[in-house]
VOTORTI-236026 format. One record per residue (C-alpha): x negated, y, z negated; residue number from 1. Coordinates in steps of 0.02 Angstrom, whole numbers, plus 32768, in hexadecimal, padded with zeros to 4 digits. Each point is the difference from the previous one (the first is absolute). Example, Ala and Ser with C-alpha at 12.3 -4.5 7.8 and 13.67 -1.06 7.14 Angstrom:
xx yy zz miro
7D99 7F1F 7E7A 1
7FBB 80AC 8021 2
END
This chain:
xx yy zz miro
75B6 C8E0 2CF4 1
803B 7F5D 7FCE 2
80BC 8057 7FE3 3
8014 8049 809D 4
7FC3 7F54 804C 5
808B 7F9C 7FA0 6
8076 8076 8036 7
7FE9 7FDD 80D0 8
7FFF 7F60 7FC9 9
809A 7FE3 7FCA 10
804F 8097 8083 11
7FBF 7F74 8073 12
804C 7F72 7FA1 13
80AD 8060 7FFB 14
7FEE 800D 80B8 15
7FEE 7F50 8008 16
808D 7FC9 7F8E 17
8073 807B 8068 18
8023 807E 8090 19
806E 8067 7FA7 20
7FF6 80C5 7FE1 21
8058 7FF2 7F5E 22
7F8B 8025 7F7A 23
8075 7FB7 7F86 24
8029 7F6A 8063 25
7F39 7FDB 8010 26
7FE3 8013 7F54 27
808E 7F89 7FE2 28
7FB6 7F6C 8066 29
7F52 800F 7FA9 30
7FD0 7F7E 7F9B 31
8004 800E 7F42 32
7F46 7FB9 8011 33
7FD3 809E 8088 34
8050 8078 7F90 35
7F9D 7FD3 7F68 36
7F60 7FF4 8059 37
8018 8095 804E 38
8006 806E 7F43 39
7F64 7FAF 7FBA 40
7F71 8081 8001 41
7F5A 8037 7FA6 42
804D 8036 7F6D 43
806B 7F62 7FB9 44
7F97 7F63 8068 45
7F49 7FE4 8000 46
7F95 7FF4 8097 47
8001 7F56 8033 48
80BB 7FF8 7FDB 49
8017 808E 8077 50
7F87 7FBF 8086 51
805C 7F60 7FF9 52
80BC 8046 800A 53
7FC8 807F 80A7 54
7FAE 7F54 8057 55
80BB 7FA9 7FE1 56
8055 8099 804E 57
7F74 8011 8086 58
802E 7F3B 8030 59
80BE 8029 7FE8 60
7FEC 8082 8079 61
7FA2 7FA5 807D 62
807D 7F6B 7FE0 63
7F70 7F8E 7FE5 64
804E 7F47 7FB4 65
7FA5 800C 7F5A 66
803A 80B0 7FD5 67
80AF 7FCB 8027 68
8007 7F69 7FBB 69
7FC8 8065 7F52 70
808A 8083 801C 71
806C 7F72 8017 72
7FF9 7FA9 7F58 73
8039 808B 7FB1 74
809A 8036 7FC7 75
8096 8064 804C 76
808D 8036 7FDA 77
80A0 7F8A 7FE9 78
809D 7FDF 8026 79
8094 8010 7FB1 80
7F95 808B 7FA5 81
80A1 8037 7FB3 82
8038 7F5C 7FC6 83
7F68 7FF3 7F84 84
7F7D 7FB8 807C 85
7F7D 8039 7FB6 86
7F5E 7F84 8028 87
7FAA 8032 8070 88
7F79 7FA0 800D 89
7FA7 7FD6 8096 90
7FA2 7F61 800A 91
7F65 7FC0 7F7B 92
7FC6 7F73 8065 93
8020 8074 80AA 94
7F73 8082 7FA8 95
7F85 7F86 7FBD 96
801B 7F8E 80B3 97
7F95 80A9 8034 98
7F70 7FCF 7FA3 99
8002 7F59 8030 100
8055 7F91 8092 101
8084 7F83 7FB8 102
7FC0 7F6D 8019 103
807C 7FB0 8097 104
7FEC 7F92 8074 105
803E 8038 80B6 106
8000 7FB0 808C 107
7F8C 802A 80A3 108
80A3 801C 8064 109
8023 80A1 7F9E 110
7F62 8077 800B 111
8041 8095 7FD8 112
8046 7FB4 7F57 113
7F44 7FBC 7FCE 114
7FBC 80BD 803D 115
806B 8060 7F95 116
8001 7F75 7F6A 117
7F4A 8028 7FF7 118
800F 80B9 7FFC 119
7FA4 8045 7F62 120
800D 80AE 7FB9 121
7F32 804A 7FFB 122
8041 8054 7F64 123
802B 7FAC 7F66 124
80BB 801E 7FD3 125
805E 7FD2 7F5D 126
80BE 7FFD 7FE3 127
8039 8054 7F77 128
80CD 801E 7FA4 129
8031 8087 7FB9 130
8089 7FF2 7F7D 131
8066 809E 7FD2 132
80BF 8055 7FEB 133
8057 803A 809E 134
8077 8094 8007 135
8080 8013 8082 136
8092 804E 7FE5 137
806D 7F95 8099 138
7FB6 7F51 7FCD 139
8079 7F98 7FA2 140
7F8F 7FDE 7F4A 141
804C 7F94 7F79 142
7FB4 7F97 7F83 143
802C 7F44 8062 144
7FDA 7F80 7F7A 145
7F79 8048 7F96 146
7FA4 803F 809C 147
7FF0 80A9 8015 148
802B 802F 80C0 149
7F8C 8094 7FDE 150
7F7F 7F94 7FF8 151
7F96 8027 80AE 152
7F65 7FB2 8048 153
7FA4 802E 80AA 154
7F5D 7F88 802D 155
7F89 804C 806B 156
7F54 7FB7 805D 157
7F78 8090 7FD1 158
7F27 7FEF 800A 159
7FD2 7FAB 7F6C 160
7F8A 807F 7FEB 161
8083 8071 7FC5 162
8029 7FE1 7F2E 163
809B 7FDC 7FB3 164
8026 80A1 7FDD 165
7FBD 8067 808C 166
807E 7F7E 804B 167
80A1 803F 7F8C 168
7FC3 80AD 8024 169
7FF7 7FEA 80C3 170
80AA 7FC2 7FFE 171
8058 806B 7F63 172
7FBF 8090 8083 173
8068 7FC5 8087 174
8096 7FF3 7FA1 175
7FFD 809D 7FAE 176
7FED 8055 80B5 177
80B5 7FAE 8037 178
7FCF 7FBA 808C 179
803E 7F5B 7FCB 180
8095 801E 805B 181
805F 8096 8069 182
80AD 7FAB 7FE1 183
7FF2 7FBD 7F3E 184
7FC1 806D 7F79 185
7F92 7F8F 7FC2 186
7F7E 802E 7F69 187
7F95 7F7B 7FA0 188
7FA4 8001 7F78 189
7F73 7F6F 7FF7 190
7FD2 7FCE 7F59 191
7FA2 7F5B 8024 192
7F87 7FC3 8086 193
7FAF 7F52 800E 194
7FA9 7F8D 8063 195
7FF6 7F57 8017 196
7F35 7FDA 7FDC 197
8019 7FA7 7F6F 198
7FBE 7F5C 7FDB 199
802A 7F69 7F83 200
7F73 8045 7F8A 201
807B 808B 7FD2 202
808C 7FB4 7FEA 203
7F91 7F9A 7F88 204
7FD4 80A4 7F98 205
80BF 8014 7FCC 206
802A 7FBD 7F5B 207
808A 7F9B 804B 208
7FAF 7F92 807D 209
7F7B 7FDB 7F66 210
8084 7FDB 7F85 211
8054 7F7E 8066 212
7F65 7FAD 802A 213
7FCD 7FE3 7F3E 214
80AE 7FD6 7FE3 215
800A 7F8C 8082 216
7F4E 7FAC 7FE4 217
8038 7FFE 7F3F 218
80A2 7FA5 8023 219
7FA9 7F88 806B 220
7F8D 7FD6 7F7D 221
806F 7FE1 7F81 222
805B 7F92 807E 223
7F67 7F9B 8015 224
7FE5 7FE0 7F58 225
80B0 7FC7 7FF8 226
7FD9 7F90 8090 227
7F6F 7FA8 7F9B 228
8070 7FFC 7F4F 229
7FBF 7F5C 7FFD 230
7F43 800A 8012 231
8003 80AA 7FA1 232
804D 7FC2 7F67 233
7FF3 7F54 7FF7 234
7F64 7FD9 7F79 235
7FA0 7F41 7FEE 236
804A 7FB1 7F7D 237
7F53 7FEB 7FB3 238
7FFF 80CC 7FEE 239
80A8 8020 7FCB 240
7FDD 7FFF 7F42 241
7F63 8077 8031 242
8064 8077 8073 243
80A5 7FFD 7F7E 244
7FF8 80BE 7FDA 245
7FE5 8047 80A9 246
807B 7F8B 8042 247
8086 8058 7F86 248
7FC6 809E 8026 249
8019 7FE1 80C2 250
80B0 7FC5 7FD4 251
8042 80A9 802F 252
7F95 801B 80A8 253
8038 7F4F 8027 254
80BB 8030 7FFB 255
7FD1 8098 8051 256
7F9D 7FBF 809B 257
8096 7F8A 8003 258
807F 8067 802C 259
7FA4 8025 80BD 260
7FEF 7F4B 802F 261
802E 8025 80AC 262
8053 7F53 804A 263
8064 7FF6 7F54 264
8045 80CA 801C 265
800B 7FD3 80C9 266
8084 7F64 7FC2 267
805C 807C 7F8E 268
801B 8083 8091 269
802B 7F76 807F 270
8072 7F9D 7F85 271
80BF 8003 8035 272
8048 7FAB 7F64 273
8089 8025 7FB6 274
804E 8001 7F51 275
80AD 7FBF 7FF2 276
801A 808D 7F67 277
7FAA 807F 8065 278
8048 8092 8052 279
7FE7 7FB2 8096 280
807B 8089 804A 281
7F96 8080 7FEA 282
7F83 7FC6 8085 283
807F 801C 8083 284
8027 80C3 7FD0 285
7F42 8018 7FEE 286
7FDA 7FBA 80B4 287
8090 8057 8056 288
7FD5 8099 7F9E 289
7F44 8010 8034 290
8016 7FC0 80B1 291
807E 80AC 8003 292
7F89 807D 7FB6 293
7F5B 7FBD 8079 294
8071 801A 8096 295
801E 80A6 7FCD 296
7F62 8032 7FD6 297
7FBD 7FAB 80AC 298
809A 807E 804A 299
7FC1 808F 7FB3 300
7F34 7FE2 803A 301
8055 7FEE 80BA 302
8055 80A1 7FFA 303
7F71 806A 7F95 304
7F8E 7FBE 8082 305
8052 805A 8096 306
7FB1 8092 802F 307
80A6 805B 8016 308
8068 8010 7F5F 309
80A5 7FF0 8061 310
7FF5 7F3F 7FEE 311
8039 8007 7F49 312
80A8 802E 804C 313
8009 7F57 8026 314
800E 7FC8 7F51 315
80A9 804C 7FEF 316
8038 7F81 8084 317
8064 7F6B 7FB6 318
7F68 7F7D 8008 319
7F8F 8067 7FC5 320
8070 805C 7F70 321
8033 7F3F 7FD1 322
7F39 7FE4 7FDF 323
7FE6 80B7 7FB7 324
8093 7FB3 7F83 325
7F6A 7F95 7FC0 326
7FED 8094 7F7E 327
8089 7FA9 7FAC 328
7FAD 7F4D 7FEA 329
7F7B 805E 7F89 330
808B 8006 7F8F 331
8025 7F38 8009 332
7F36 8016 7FCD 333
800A 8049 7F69 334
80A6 7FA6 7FD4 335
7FB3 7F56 801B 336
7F72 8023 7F9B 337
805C 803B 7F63 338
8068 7F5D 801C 339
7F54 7FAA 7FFC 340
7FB6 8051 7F6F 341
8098 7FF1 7F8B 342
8036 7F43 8044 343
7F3D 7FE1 7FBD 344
801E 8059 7F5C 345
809D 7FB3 7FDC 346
7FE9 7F57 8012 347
7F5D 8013 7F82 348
8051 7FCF 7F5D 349
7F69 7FEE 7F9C 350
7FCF 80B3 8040 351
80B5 8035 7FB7 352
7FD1 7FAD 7F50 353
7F56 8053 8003 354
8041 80B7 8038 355
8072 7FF9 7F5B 356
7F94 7FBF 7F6F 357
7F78 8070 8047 358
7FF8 80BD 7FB2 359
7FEA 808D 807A 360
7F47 8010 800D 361
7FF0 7F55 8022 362
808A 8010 8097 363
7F98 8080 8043 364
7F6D 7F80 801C 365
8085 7F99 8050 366
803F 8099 806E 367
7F4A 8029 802E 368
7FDE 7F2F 8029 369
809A 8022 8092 370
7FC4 8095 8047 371
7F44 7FBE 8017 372
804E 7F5D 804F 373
8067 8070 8079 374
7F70 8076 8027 375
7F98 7F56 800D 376
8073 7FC1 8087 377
8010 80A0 8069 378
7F5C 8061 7FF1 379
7F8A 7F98 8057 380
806A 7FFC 8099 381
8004 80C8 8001 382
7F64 800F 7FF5 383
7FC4 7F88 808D 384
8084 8051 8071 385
7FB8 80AF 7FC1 386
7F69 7FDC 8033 387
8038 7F9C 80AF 388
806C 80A1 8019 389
7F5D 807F 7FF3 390
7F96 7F90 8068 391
807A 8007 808C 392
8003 80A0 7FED 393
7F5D 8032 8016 394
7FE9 7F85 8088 395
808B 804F 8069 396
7FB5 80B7 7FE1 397
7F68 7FC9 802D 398
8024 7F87 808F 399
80AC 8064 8054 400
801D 80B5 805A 401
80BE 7FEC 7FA9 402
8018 8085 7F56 403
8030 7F8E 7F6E 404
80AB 8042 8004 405
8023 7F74 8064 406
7FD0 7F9E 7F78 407
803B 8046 7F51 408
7FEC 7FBE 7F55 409
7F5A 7FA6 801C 410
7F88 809F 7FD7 411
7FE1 7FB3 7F50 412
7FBA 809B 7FA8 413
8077 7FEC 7F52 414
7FE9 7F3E 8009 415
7FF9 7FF0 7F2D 416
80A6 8050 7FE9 417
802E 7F4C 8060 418
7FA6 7FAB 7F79 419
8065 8061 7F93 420
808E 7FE8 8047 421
8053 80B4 7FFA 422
7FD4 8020 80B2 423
80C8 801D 8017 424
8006 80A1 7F87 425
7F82 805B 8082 426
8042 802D 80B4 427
8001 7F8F 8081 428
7F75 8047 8078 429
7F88 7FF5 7F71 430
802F 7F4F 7FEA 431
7F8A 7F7B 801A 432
8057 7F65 804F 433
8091 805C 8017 434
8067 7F60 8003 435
7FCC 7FE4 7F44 436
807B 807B 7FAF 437
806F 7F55 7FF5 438
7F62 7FA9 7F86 439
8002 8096 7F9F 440
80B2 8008 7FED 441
8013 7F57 7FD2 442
7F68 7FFD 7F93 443
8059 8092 7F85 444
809C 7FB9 8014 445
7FBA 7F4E 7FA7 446
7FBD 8078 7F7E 447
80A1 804E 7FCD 448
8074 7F66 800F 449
7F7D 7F74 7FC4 450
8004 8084 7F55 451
80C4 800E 7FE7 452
800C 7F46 801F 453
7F82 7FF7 7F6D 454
8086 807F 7F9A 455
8090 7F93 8039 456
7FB8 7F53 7FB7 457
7FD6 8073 7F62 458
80A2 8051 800A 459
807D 7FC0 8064 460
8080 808A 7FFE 461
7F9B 808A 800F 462
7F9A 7FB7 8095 463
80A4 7FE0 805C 464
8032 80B8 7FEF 465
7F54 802A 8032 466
800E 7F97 809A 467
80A9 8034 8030 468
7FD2 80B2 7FD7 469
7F49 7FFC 8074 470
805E 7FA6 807F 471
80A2 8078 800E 472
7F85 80A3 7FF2 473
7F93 7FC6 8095 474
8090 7FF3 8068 475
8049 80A2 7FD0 476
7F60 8072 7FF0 477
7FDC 7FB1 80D1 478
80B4 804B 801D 479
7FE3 80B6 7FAB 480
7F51 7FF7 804F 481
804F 7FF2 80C3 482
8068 8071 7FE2 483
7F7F 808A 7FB7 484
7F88 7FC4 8093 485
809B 800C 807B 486
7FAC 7F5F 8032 487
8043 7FCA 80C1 488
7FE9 7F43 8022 489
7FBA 8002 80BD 490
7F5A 7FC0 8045 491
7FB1 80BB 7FE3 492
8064 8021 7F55 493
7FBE 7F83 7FAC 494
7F31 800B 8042 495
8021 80BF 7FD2 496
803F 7FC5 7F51 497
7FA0 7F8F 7FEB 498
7FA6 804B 7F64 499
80A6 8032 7FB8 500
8064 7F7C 801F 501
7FBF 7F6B 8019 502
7F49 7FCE 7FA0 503
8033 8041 7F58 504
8012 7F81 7F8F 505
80A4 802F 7FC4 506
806B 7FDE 80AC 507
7FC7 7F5B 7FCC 508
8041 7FD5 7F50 509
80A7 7FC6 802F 510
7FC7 7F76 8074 511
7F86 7FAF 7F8B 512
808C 8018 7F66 513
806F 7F97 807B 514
7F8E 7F8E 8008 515
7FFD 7FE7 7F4D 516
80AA 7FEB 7FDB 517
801D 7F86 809C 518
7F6B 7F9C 7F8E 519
805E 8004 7F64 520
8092 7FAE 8066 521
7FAB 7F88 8042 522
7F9B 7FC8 7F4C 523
80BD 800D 7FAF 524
8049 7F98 8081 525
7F72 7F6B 7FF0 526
8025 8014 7F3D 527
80B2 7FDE 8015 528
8080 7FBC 8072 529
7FD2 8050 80CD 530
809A 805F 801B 531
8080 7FA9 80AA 532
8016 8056 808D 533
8077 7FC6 8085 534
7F9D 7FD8 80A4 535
8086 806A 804E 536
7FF3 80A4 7F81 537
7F41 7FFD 8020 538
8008 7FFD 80BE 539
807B 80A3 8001 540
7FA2 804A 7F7B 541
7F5C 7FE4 8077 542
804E 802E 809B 543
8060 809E 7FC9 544
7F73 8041 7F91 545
7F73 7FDA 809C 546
8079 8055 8074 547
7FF6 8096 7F7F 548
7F4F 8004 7FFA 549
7FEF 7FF6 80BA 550
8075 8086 8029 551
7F94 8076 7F7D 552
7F5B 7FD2 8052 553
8030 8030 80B1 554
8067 8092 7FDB 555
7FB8 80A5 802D 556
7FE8 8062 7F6F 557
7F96 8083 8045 558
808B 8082 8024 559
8058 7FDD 7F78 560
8016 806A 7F56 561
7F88 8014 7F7D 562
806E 7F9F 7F77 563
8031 7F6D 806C 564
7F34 7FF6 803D 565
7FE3 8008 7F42 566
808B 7F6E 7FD1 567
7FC2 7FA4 8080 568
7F4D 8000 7FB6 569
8032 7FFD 7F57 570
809B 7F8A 7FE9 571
7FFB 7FAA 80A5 572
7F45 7FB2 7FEA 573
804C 7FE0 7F59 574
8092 7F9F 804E 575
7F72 7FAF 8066 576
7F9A 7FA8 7F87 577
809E 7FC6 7FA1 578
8037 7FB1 8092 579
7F48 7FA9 801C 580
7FF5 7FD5 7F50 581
809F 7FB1 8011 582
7FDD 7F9D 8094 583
7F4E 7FC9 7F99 584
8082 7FB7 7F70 585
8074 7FB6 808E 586
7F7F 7FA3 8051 587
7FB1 7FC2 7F5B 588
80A2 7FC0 7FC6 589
800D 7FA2 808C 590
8075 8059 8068 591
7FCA 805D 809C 592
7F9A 7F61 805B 593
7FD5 8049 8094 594
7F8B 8096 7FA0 595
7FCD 7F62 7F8B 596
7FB4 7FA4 807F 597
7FB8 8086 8062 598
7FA8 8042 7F4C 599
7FC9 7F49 7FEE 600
7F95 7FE9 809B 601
7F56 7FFB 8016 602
7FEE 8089 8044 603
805C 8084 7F9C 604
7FA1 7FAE 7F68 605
7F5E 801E 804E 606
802E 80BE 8026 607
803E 800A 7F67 608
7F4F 7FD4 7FA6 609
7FB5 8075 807C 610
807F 8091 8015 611
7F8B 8073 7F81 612
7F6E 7FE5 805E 613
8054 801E 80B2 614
8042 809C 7FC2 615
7F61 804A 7FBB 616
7FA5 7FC0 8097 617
8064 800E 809B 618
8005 80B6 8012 619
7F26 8016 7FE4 620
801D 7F71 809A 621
807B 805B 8069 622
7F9B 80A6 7FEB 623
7F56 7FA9 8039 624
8074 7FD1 809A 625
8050 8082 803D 626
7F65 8084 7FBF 627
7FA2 7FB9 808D 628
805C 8012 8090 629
8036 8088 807A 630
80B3 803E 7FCF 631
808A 7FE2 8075 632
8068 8090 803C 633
80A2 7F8B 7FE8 634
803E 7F71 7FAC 635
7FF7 7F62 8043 636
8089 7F85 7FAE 637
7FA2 7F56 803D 638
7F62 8038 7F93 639
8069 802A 7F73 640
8027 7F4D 7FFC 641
7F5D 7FC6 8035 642
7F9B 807F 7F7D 643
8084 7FC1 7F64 644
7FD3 7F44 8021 645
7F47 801C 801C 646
7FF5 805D 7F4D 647
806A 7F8F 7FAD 648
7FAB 7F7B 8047 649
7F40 8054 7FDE 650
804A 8048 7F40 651
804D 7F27 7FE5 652
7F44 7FD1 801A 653
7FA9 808A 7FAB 654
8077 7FE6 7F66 655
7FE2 7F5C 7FEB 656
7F38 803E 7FF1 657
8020 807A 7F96 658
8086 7FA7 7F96 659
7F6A 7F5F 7FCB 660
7F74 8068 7FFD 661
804D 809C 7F8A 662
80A9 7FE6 7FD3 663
800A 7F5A 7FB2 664
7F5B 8004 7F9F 665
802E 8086 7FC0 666
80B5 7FE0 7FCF 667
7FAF 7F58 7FB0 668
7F7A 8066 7FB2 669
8094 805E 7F9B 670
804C 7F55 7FD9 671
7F51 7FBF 7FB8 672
7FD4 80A9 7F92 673
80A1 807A 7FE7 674
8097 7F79 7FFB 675
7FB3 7F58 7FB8 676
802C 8020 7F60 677
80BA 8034 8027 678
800D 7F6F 806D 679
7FBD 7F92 7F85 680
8089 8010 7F93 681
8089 7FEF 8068 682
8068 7F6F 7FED 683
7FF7 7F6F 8093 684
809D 8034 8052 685
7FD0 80B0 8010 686
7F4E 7FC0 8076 687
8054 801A 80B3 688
7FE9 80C7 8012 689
803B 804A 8083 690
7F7A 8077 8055 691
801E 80B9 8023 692
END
């Protein structure tokens, strides 16, 4: 009885919606909503589900304002449907406005607004999304960015009487019928459904959201004891003989509670000092380098957040390509830091002395006291934006009708192999933090070099060879590797690649052995007489070798052949961080001003203190942004600019957080415990380190 009664009601509804004859044209204007209303029945929805659904149809039908203000928060089809738009999803607030008014206030001039703002649905409705994969064989389906155009979502406005998954079967009914659409062979298969009646108490029962709190409340408790270092630790002198052995045996928590004194930290991160035997030049490459890779990553969250994958065409347009080039500063990275690590090493003549008396066991102690003090100065900063990452994440699932496509990398679920730092031997969708590949990388790469610079001081010639030989077989191994992969350098090419091509750690051996060498140079040349350049010589060698570099940046290389794609990303990145280790020597000699004085500012200095921190953090930051908010069907170039400088600006501040509460204690907290007995024995002129 109650079949045949849905089934006049929605002939009725059809004859509402239109006066066609065309059975197939009526069917086409029906609502998604209708259509999956209309298949629920006795045998896959319980009573009161059913009861509910035929008193929304009965309303529909009668086109009373409640009833069509439910059909109307859900979803319909979209267009361009075959241009990957692929959300439909209705309205959240429009459904739950049906339960309860917003709360507006209109004025008495417009009475029909305050009637119909204070129309309520007399049943209870819920919106629900269902996630699955959509099949159409004319809609245009490529993987844009990481983000899986498959990826399909419909939101619909159903009784909440009706469960989750009498909701996923309603609607996987519908689609398996083909009535979503007489035109497009459309077929969906819904693997997730979800509502949004969550509260803060659940978000509490995740491990995440507890694990920040306790290591939040722990930090700020150590800080506060730092804050009374005084009063803690300061003893009468009358009791000093009585407290003399638990005053030694607090020595250590002392120097440990010492390292988070807060304003102390806050002065280190703000500090713009500079030394005058520093590589003051290296600031400027760092800053101009970061800024680069934020505003394409801030590019890439405007374009994965369309809801029509054409947009990514626009990164093969010239601005956008010149940003998308940013994959290149990574290289300047990992160049820089190797330049870092062994300008550090080199300059520690005591450490020399020590690494050659000392047999091999005891070398290995040594070995082991460098690798803790790296994983001591990056770790903690994974971890907290591990943990920032998963929160967001579950915030935005819990909180947003958008899949989590739109916002890759933050899922979290294999955060240790972070903490491990081998997250870059395991594909890239699996990747927590996908941005942290680079860590990783770098964090092996210190392992490897820090150990033949060990066999170099011990053996001079051999380590050499070994250098040279690393070095040279990095570069040559990423050329055989392109050309195996027939890697194609375009915007797609390389996100398709990316696990082949581009994470490994060995694309990145020849830029940190660059860095190396362009180290020993400089070491060599403060050991002897600095080598004279004509100011003429250096300005042609400048110009013509940034004109080179310029004209390989914005070439297109995306039609071109196999071998030149794979020279290109072999020997001309190569070429690339010769050239910017060059220009680092140049300017430290004293010769390109212009870069000196822009590396000697304030403000490069400052990013340059902060640039690990804003590149762990600003992509968690520009995820939470754009995860919230409807997705444009185009680009719009003024919020491109607007977006970059409000996450720059919002990653700046949160850095400088992040940097005095985690990074420094912790990097002084190595100092205190790991190093302090290297450093101890280093001879006076060896105390200004540079930091890496």
């Amino acid at each position: 009885m109650i079949r045949c009664s849905q089934i006049l009601i929605v002939f009725c509804v059809i004859l509402h919606i239109s006066q066609s004859t065309d059975v197939k044209s009526l069917q086409e204007n029906v609502p998604i909503a209708i259509g999956v209303m209309l298949g629920a029945s006795e045998s896959d929805t319980s009573g009161e589900c059913l009861k509910d659904i035929s008193e929304i149809l009965r309303g529909i039908s009668e086109r009373k304002p409640w009833a069509l203000q439910v059909l109307d928060a859900s979803g319909n089809r979209q267009n361009p449907f075959l241009w990957g738009e692929n959300l439909w999803l209705g309205s959240k607030e429009a459904c739950h406005a049906s339960n309860s008014p917003p709360r507006v206030i209109v004025s008495e001039k417009t009475p029909r607004l305050r009637e119909l703002l204070k129309v309520i649905s007399p049943i209870e409705v819920d919106y629900r999304v269902l996630t699955g994969n959509v099949n159409a064989s004319q809609q245009r389906q490529m993987n844009v960015l990481f983000r899986d155009t498959s990826d399909f979502q419909l939101g619909i406005c159903l009784p909440k009487s009706c469960t989750l998954q009498e909701t996923h079967n309603l609607v996987q009914k519908f689609y398996s019928t083909g009535n979503a659409s007489n035109f497009f062979d459309i077929s969906v298969t819904f693997n997730r459904v979800k509502d949004f009646n969550g509260s803060a108490g659940d978000l509490w029962e995740n491990t995440s959201y507890r694990a920040a709190v306790w290591i939040f409340l722990a930090l700020a408790f150590i800080t506060f004891l730092s804050s009374q270092n005084k009063e803690f630790f300061t003893e009468p002198e009358s009791q000093v003989e009585k407290k003399l052995k638990a005053s030694m045996q607090m020595s250590a928590f002392h120097r440990f509670v010492s390292c988070f004194h807060f304003p102390t930290n806050f002065t280190i991160t703000m500090s713009t000092d500079v030394h005058p035997q520093g590589l003051n030049s290296v600031a400027g490459l760092k800053t101009s380098s970061c800024l680069w890779i934020i505003g394409m990553h801030v590019m890439y969250f405007n374009i994965i957040t369309t809801k029509i994958p054409l947009a990514s065409a626009k990164f093969e347009n010239l601005g956008y390509f010149l940003l998308f080039r940013s994959v290149l500063a990574v290289d300047i990275f990992f160049m820089i830091s190797g330049l870092l690590m062994a300008y550090n090493f080199l300059r520690h003549g005591t450490l020399h002395q020590q690494i050659q008396v000392n047999s091999f066991a005891n070398n290995a102690k040594l070995y082991l006291r460098f690798m803790v003090h790296r994983y001591l100065r990056l770790a903690p900063v994974i971890l907290i934006s591990s943990i920032l990452s998963r929160m967001v994440f579950l915030y935005l699932d819990s909180e947003n009708a958008l899949p989590m496509g739109f916002c890759p990398g933050i899922e979290c679920e294999y955060w240790y192999r972070n903490m491990l730092f081998v997250q870059n031997f395991y594909p890239i969708q699996d990747m927590c933090n996908r941005w942290s590949w680079h860590v990783a990388c770098d964090m092996q790469l210190y392992g490897i070099f820090i150990a033949i610079l060990f066999i170099q001081t011990k053996y001079p010639r051999c380590g050499r060879i070994l250098l040279a030989f690393v070095t040279t077989g990095g570069l040559l191994l990423t050329f055989l590797l392109c050309i195996h992969h027939k890697y194609q350098l375009s915007v797609l090419g390389v996100f398709e690649a990316i696990d082949t091509v581009y994470t490994p750690l060995w694309y990145r051996i020849f830029p940190y052995g660059v860095g190396i060498f362009v180290a020993m140079i400089i070491v060599v040349a403060q050991e002897t007489k600095l080598p004279a350049f004509g100011s003429r010589s250096v300005r042609l060698y400048v110009g013509s070798s940034l004109i080179f570099l310029i004209s390989q940046v914005i070439s297109d290389a995306a039609s071109r052949s196999v071998i030149y794609v794979a020279f290109l990303w072999s020997f001309g990145r190569f070429l690339l961080v010769i050239f910017m280790g060059s220009y680092l020597c140049l300017a430290h000699w004293g010769y390109i001003l212009p870069f000196g004085r822009w590396a000697s500012t304030k403000f490069c200095t400052r990013i340059n203190k902060l640039s690990y921190t804003m590149y762990m953090f600003h992509s968690v930051l520009a995820r939470f942004a754009y995860g919230g908010r409807l997705p444009p069907s185009e680009l719009s170039y003024p919020m491109i600019i607007i977006s970059y400088l409000g996450i720059l600006t919002a990653t700046y501040i949160f850095s400088i957080f992040c940097t005095t509460l985690i990074e420094v204690p912790f990097q002084k907290l190595s100092e205190e415990f790991i190093m302090k007995p290297i450093r101890n024995k280093r001879k006076s002129n060896d105390k200004n380190e540079v930091q890496s």
